[in-house]
C-alpha positions in Angstrom: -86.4 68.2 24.4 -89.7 70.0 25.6 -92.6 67.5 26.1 -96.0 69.5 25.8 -100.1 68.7 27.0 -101.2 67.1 23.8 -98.4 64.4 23.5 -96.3 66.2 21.3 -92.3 65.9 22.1 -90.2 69.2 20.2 -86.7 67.5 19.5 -85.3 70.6 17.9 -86.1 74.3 17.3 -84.4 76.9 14.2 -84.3 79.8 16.9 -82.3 81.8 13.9 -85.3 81.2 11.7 -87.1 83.6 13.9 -84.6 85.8 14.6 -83.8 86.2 10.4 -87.3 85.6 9.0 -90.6 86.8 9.3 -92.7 83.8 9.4 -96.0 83.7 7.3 -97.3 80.5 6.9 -96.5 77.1 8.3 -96.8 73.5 7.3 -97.0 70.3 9.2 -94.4 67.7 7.2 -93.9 64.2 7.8 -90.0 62.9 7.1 -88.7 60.2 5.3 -86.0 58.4 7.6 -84.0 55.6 6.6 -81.7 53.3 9.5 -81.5 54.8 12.8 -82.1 58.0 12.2 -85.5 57.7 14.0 -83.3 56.7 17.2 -81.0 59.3 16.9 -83.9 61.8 16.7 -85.8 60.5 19.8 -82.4 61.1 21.4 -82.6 64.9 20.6 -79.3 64.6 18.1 -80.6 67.0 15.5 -79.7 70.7 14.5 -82.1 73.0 11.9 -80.0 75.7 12.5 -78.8 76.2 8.3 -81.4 73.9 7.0 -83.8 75.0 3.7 -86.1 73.5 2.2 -86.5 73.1 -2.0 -89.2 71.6 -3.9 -87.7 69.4 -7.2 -89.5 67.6 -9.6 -93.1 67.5 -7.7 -91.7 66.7 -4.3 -89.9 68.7 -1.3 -86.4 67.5 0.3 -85.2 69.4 3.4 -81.4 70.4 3.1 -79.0 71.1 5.5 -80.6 69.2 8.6 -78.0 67.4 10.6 -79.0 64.6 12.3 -76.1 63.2 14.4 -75.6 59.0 13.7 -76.6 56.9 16.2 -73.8 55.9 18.5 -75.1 52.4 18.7 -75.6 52.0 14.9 -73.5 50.2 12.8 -72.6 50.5 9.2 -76.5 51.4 7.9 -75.7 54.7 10.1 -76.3 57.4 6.8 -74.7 60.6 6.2 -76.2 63.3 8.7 -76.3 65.9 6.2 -78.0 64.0 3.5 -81.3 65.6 2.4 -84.4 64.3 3.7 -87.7 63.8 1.5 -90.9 65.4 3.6 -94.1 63.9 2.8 -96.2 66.3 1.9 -99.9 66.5 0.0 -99.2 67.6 -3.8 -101.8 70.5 -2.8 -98.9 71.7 0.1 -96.6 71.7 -2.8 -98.3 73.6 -5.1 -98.6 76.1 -2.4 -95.4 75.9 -1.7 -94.2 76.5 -5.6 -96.5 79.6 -5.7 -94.8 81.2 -2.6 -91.3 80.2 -3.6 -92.2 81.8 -7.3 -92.5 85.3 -5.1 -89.8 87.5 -4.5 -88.0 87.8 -1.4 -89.8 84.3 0.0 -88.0 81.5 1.0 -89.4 77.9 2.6 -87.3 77.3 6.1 -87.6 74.1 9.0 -88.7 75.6 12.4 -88.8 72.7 14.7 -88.9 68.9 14.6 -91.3 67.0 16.9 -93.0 63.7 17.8 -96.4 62.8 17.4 -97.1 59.7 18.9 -94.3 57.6 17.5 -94.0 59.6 13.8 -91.1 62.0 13.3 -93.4 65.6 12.0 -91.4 68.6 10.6 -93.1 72.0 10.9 -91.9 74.1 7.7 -92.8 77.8 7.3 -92.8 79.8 4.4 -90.6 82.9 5.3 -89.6 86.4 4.3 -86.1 87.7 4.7 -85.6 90.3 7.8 -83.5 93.4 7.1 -80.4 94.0 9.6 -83.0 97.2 10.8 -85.7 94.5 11.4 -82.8 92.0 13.5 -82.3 95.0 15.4 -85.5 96.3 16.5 -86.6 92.8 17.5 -83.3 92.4 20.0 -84.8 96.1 21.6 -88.0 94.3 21.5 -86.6 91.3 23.7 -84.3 93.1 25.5 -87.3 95.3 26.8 -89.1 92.5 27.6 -86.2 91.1 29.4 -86.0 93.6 31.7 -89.7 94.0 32.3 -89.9 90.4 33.5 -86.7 91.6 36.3 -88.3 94.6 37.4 -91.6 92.8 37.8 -89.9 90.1 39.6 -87.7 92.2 42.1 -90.8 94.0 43.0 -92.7 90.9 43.9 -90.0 89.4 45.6 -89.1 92.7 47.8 
């Protein structure tokens, strides 16, 4: 859990969704939690890692997000795999239809955060990488990497 300047708490990050999308476009999604889910989040119990997101019948539901049941719960704990209704303006969605309706585009969670005491869900609208693309951003990194150790050994020397 990373808490930043402007009160926002990050809960959980899809690090794959960078590493096997490029990222165009990004929403800001409220989620619709039921028992103690909201508990269970503020604890930092949640993975995105093979989460999606769909739109059905005018509204979008995030699938694939696991949020762990809370250890103190009771039997209103709810499946953590279940999928989650975001609340989203029907403007978002229709957005979201057009970019789904072209090819190769695909709607994935990057991170889940507080604001305040509300439960936000940043969604992105994504294009697959190819494995050529996976592989010239680990050169990328990896040059970075050890850019950031040579300038450090020659400040510290």
């Amino acid at each position: 859990m990373v808490k930043a300047k402007d009160g926002v708490k990050i809960l959980a990050r899809n690090k794959k969704a960078y590493h096997d999308y490029f990222i165009n476009e990004t929403y800001q999604a409220g989620i619709e939690l039921v028992g103690t889910e909201v508990k269970s989040l503020r604890a930092g119990r949640c993975n995105l890692k093979d989460s999606f997101v769909r739109v059905e019948g005018g509204e979008a539901f995030v699938y694939g997000m696991h949020v762990s049941p809370y250890e103190f719960g009771n039997i209103f704990n709810k499946d953590p795999l279940r999928k989650r209704r975001l609340l989203l303006h029907k403007i978002e969605i229709k957005k979201l239809l057009e970019a789904l309706s072209q090819d190769g585009l695909t709607i994935v969670p990057t991170r889940v955060y507080l604001v305040g005491s509300l439960v936000k869900l940043d969604i992105a609208v994504a294009k697959g990488k190819k494995l050529y693309d996976k592989r010239h951003s680990i050169a990328e990194r990896d040059v970075k990497r050890e850019a950031q150790k040579e300038f450090k050994i020659r400040n510290l020397g």
